[in-house]
C-alpha positions as CSV (number, residue, x, y, z in Angstrom):
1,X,-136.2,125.3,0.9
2,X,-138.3,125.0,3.9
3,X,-141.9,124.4,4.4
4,X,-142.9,127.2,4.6
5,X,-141.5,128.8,1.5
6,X,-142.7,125.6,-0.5
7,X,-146.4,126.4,0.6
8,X,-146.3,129.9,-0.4
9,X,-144.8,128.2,-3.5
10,X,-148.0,125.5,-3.9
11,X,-150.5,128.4,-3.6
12,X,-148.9,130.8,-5.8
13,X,-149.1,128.0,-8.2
14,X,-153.0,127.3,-7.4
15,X,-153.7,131.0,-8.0
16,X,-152.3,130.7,-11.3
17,X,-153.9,127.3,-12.5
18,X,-157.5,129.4,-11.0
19,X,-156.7,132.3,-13.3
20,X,-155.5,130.5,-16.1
21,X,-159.3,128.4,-15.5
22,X,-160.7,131.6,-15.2
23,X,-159.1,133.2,-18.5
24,X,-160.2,129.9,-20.5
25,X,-163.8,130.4,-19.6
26,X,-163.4,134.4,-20.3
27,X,-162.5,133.8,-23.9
28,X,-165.1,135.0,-26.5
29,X,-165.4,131.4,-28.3
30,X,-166.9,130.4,-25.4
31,X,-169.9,132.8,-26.0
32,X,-170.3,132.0,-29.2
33,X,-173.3,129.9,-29.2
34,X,-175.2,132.6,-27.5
35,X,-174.4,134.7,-30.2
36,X,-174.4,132.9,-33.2
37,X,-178.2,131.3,-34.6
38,X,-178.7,129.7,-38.0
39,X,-178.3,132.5,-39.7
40,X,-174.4,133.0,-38.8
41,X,-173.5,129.8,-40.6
42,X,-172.4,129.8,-43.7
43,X,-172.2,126.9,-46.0
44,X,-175.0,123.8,-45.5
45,X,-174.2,122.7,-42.4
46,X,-175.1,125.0,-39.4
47,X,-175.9,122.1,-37.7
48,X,-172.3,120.6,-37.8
49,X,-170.7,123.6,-36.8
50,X,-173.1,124.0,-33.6
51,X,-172.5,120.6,-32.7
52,X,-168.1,120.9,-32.8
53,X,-168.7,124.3,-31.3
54,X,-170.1,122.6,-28.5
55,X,-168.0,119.8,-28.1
56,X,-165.3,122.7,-27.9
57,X,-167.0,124.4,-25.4
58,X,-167.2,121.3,-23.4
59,X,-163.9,120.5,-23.5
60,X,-162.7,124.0,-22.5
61,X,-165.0,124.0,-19.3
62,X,-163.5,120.4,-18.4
63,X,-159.9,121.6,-18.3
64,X,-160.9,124.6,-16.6
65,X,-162.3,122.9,-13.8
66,X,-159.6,120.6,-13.9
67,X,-157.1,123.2,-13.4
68,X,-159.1,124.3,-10.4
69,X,-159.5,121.0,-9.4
70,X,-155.1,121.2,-9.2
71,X,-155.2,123.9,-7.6
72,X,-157.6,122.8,-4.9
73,X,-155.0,120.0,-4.5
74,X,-152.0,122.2,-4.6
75,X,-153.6,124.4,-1.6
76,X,-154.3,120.9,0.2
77,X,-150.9,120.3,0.1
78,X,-149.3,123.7,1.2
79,X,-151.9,123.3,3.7
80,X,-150.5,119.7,5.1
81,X,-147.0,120.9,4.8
82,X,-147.7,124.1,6.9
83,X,-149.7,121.6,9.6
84,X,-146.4,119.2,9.4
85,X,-143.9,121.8,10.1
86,X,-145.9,123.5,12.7
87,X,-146.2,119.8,14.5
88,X,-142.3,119.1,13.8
89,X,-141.7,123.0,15.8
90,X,-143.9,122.1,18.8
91,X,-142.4,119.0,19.2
């Protein structure tokens, strides 16, 4: 495989991670809260349910921006193998 081909390989893999982030964050539970008050609970604790609905929430944002965050290394690195086989050609 040369370098080149593996770079177009590491990017085609950071698009993905950035529109698996993206479809995390598109979901509907992560609206919820904004449409959901008191009044949607059921049951005696509204208060509960807000708070693990948030915690949720939280945790679906972090491992959307950490899959960005791979991506953003997996372009980094197609971009230093590009640089490396363009320096290994001119030399």
């Amino acid at each position: 495989m040369t370098a080149t081909t593996m770079a177009a390989d590491l990017r085609r893999r950071a698009h993905h991670l950035r529109e698996l982030a993206a479809s995390i964050e598109a979901m509907p539970a992560m609206s919820l809260d904004r449409n959901a008050g008191d009044e949607t609970w059921h049951g005696q604790r509204p208060l509960l349910c807000r708070t693990l609905l948030a915690r949720n929430q939280q945790q679906l944002h972090r491992a959307a921006d950490e899959l960005r965050s791979h991506a953003y290394r997996l372009e980094r690195e197609a971009d230093e193998l590009e640089a490396s086989a363009r320096h290994w050609l001119a030399g």
